[in-house]
N, CA, C and O atoms as CSV, one atom per row, in Angstrom:
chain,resi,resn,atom,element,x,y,z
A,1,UNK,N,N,9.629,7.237,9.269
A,1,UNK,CA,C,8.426,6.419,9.355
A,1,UNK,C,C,8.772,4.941,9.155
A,1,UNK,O,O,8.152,4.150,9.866
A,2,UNK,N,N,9.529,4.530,8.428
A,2,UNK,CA,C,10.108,3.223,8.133
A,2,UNK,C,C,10.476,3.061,9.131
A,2,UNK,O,O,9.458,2.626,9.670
A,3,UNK,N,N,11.502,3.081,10.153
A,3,UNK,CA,C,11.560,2.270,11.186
A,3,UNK,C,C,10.683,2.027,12.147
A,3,UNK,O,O,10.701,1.092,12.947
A,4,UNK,N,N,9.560,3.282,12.010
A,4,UNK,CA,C,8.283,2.522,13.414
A,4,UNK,C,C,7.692,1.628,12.339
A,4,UNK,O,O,7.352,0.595,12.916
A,5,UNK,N,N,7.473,1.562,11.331
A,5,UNK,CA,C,6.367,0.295,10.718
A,5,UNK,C,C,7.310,-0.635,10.727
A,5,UNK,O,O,6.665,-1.683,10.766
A,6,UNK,N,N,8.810,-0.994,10.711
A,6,UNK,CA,C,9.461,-1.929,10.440
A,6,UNK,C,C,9.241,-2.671,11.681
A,6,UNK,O,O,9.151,-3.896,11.761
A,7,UNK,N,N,9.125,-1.454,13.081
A,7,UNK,CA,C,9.059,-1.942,14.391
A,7,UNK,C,C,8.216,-2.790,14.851
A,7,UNK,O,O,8.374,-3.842,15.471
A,8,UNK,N,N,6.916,-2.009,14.344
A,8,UNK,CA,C,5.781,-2.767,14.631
A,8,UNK,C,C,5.232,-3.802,13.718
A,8,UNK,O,O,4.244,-4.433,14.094
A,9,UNK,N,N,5.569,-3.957,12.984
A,9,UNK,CA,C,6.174,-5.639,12.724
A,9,UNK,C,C,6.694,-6.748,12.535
A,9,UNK,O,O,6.550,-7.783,11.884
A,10,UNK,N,N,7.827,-5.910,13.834
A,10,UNK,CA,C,8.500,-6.969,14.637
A,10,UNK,C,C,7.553,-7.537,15.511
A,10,UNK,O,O,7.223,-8.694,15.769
A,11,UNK,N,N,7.092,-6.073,16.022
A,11,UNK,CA,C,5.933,-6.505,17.418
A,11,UNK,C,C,4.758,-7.229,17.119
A,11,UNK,O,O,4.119,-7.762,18.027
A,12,UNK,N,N,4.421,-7.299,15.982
A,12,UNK,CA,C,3.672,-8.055,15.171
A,12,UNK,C,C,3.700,-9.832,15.237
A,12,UNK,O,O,3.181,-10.845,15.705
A,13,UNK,N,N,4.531,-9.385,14.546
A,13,UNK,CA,C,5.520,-11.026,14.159
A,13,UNK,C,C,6.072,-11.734,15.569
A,13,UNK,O,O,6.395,-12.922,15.569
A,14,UNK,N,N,6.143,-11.029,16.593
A,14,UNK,CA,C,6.617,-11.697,18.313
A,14,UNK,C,C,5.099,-11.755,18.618
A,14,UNK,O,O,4.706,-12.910,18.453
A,15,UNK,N,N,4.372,-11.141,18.902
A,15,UNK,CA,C,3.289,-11.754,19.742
A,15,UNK,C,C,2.212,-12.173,18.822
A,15,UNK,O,O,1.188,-12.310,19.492
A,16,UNK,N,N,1.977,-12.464,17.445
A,16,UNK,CA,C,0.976,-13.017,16.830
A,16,UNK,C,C,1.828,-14.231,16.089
A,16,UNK,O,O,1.172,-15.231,15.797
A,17,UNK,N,N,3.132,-14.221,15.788
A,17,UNK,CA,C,3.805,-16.187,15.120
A,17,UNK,C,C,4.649,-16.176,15.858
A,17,UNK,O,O,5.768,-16.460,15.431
A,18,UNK,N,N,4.460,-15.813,17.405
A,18,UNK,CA,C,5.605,-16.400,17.995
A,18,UNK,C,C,7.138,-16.369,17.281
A,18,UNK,O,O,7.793,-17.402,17.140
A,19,UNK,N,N,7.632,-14.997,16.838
A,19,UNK,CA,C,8.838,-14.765,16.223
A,19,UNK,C,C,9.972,-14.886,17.266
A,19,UNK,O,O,10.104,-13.961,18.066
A,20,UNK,N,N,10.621,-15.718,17.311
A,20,UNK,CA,C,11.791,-15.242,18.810
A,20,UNK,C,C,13.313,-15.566,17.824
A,20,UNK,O,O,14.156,-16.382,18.197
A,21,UNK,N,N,13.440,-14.724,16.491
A,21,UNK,CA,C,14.598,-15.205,16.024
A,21,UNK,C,C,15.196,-13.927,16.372
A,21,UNK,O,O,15.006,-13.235,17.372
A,22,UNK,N,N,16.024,-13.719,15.275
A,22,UNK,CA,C,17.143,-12.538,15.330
A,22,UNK,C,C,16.021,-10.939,14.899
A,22,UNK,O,O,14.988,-11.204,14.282
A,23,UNK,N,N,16.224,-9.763,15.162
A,23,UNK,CA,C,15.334,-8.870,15.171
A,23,UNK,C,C,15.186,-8.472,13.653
A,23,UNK,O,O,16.223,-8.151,13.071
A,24,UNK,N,N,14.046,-8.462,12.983
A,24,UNK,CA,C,13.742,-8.589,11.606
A,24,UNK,C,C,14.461,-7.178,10.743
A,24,UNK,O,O,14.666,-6.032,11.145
A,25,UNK,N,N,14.651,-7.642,9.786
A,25,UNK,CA,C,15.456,-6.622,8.592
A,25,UNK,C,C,14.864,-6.715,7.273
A,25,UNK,O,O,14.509,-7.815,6.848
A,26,UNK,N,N,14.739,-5.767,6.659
A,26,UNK,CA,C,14.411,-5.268,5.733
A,26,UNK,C,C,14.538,-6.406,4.350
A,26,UNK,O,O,13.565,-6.665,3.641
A,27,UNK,N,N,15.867,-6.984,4.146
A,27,UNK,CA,C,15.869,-8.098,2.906
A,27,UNK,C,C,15.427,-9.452,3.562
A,27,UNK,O,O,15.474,-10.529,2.967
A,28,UNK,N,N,14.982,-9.280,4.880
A,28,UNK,CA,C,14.221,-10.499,4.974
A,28,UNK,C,C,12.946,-11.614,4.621
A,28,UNK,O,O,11.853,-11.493,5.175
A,29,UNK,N,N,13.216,-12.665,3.670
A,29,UNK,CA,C,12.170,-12.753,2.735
A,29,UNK,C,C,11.233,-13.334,3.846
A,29,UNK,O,O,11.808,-13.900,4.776
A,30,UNK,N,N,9.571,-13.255,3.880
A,30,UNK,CA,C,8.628,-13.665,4.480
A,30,UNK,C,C,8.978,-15.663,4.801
A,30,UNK,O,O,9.276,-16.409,5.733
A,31,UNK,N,N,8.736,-15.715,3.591
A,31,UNK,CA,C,8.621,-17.286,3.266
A,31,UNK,C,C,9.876,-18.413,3.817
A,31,UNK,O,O,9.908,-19.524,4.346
A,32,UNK,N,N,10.936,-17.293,3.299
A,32,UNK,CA,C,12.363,-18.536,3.200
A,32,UNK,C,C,13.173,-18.367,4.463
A,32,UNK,O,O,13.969,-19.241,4.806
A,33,UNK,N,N,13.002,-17.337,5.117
A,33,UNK,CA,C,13.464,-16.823,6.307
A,33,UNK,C,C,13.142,-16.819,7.207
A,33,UNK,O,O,13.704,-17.368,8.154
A,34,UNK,N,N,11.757,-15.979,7.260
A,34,UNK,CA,C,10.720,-16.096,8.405
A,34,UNK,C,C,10.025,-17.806,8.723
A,34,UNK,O,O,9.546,-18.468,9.643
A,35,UNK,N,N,10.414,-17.928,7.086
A,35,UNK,CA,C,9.405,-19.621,7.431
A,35,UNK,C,C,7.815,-19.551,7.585
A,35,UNK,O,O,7.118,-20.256,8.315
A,36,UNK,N,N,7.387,-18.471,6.670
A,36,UNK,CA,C,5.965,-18.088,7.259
A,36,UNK,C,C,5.303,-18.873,6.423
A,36,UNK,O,O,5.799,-18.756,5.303
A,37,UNK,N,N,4.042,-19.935,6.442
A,37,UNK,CA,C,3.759,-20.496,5.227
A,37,UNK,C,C,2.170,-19.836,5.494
A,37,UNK,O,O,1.925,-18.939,6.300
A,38,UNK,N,N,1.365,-20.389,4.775
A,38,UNK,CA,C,0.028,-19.579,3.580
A,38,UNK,C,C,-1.098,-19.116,5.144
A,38,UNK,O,O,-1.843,-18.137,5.134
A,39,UNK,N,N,-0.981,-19.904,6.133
A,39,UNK,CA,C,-2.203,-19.134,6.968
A,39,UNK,C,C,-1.184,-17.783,7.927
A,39,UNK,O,O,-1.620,-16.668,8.210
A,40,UNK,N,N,0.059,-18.257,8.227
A,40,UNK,CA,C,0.848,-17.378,8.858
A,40,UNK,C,C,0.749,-16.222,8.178
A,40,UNK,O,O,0.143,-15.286,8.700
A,41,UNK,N,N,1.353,-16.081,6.836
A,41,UNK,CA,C,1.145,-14.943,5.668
A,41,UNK,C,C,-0.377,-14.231,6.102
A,41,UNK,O,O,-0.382,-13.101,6.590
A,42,UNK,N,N,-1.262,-14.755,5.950
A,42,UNK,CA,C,-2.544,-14.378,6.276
A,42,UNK,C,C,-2.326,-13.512,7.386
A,42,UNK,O,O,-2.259,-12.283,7.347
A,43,UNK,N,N,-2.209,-14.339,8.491
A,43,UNK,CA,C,-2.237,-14.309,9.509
A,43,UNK,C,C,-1.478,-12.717,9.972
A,43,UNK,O,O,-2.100,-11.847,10.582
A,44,UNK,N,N,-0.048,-12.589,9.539
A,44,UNK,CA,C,0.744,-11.633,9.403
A,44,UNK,C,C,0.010,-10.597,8.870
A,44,UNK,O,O,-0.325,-9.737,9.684
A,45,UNK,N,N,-0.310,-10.453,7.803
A,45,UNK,CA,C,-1.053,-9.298,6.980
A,45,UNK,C,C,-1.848,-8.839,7.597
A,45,UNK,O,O,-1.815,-7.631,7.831
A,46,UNK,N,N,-3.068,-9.827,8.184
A,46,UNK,CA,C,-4.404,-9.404,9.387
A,46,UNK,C,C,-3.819,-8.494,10.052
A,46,UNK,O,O,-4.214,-7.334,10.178
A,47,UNK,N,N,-2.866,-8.964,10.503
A,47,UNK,CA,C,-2.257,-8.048,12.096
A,47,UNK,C,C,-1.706,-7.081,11.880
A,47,UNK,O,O,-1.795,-6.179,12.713
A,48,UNK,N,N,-0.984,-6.901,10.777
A,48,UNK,CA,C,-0.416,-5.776,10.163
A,48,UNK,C,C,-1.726,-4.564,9.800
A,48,UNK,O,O,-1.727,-3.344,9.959
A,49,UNK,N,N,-2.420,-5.176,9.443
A,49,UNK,CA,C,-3.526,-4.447,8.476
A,49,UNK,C,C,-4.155,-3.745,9.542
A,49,UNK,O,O,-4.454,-2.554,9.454
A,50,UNK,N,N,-4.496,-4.890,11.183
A,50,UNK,CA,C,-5.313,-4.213,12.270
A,50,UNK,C,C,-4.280,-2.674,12.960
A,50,UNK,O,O,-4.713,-1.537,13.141
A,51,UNK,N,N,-2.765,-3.226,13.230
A,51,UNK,CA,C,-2.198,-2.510,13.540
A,51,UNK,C,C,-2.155,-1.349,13.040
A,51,UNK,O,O,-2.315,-0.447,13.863
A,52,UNK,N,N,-1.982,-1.010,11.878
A,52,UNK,CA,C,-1.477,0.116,10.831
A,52,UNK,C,C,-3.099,0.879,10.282
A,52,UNK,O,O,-3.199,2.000,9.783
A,53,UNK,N,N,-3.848,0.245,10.456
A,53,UNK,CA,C,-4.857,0.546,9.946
A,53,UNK,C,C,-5.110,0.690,8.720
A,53,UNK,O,O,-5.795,1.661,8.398
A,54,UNK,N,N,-4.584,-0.321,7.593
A,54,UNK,CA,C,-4.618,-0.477,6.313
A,54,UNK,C,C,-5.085,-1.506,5.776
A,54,UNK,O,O,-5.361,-2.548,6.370
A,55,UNK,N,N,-5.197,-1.316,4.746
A,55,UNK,CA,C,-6.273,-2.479,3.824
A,55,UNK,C,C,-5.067,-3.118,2.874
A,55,UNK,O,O,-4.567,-2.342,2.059
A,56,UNK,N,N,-4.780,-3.903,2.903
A,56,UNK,CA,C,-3.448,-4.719,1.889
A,56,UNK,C,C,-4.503,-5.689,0.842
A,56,UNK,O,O,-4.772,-6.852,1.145
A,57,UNK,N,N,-4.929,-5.171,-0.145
A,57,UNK,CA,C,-5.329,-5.948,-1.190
A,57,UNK,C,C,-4.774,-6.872,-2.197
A,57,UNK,O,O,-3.717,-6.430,-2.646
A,58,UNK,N,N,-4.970,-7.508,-2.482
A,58,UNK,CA,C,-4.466,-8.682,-3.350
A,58,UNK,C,C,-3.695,-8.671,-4.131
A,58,UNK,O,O,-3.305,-9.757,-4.560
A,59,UNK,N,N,-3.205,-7.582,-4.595
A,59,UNK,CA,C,-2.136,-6.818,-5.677
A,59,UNK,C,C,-0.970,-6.839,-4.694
A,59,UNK,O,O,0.145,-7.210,-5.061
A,60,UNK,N,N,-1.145,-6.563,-3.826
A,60,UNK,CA,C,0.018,-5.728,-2.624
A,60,UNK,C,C,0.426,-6.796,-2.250
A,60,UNK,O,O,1.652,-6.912,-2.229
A,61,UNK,N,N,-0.410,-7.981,-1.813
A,61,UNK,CA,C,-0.008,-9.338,-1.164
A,61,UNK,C,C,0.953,-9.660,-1.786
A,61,UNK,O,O,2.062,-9.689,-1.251
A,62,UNK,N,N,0.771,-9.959,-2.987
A,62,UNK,CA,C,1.234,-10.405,-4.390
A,62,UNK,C,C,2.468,-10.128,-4.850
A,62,UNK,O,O,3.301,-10.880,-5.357
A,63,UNK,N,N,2.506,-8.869,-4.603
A,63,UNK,CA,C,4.397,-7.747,-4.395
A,63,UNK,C,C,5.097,-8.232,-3.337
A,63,UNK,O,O,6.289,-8.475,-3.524
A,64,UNK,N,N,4.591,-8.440,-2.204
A,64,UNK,CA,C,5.214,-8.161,-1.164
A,64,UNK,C,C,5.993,-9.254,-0.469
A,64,UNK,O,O,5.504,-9.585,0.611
A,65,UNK,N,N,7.325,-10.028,-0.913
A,65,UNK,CA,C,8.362,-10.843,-0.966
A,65,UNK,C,C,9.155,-10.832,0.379
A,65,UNK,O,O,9.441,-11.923,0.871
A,66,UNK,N,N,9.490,-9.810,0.941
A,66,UNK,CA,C,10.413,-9.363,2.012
A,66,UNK,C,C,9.611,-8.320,3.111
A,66,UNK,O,O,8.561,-7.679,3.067
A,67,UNK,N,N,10.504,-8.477,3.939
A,67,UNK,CA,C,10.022,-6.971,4.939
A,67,UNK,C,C,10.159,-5.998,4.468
A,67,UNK,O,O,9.188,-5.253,4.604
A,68,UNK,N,N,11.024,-5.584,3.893
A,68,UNK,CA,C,11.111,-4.516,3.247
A,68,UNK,C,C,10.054,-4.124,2.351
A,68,UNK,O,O,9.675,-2.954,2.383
A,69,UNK,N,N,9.461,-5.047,1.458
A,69,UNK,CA,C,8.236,-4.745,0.929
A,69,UNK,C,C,7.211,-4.379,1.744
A,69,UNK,O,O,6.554,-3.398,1.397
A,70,UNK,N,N,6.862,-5.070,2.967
A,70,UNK,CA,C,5.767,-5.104,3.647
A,70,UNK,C,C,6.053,-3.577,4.441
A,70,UNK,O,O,5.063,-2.928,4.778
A,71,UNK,N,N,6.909,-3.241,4.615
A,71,UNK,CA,C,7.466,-1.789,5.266
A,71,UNK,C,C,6.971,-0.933,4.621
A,71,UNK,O,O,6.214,-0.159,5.205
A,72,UNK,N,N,7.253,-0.739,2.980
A,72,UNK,CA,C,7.159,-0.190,2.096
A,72,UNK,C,C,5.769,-0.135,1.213
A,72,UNK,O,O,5.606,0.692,0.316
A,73,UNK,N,N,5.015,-0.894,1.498
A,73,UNK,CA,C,3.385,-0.662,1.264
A,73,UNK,C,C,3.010,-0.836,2.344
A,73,UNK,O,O,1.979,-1.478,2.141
A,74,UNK,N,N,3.113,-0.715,3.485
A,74,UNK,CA,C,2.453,0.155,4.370
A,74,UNK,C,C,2.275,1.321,4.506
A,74,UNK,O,O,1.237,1.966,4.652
A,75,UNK,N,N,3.920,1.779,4.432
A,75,UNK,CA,C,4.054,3.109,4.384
A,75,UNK,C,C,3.608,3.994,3.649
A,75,UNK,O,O,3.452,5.137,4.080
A,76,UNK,N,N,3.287,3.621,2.284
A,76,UNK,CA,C,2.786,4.046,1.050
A,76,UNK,C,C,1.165,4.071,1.136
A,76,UNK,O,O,0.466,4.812,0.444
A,77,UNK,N,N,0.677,3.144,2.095
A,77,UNK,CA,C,-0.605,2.979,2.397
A,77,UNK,C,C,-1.090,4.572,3.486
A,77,UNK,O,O,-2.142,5.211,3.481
A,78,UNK,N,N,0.008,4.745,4.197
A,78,UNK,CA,C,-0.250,5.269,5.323
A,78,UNK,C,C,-0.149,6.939,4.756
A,78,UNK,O,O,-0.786,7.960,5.015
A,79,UNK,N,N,1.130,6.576,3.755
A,79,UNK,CA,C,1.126,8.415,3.333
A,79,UNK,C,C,-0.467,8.722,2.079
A,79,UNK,O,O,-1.187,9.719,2.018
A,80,UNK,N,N,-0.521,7.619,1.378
A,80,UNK,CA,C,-1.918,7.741,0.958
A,80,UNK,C,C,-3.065,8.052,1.736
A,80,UNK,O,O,-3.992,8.687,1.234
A,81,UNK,N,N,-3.082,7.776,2.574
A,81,UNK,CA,C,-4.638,7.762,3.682
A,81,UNK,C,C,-4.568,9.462,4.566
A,81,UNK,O,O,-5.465,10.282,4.763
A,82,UNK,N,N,-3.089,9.479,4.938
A,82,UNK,CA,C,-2.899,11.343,5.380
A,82,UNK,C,C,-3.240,12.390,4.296
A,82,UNK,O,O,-3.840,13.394,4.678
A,83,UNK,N,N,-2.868,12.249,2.738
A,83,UNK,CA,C,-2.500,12.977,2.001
A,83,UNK,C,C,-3.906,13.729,1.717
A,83,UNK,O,O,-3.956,14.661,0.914
């Protein structure tokens, strides 16, 4: 499951901030890497949230430092919502 959510926000990150760097990885931090600053972040999460069909609340925002985080409460979002 981690690599389709990792996927789809790559696909995320290319057609909603115009991402055209190297293909995103897991210790990649949002901020220092991606270069994402406070409406992009937003912006990212929205799309994530529409895509995945999850609700990322303010706690989660708050955790979530790298892709790998954002991979990783999704996923956690997603096995919560099946279970």
């Amino acid at each position: 499951m981690g690599t389709d959510i990792l996927q789809g926000i790559t696909e995320v990150a290319r057609e909603h901030l115009g991402w055209e760097g190297e293909p995103l990885r897991g210790d990649m931090r949002l901020v220092e890497d991606l270069r994402l600053d406070s409406v992009r972040l937003l912006t990212l999460a929205t799309e994530v949230e529409n895509r995945f069909r999850v609700v990322l609340d303010e706690e989660d925002e708050l955790a979530i430092v790298t892709v790998g985080d954002l991979v990783e409460t999704v996923g956690r979002k997603l096995r919560r919502d099946r279970a």
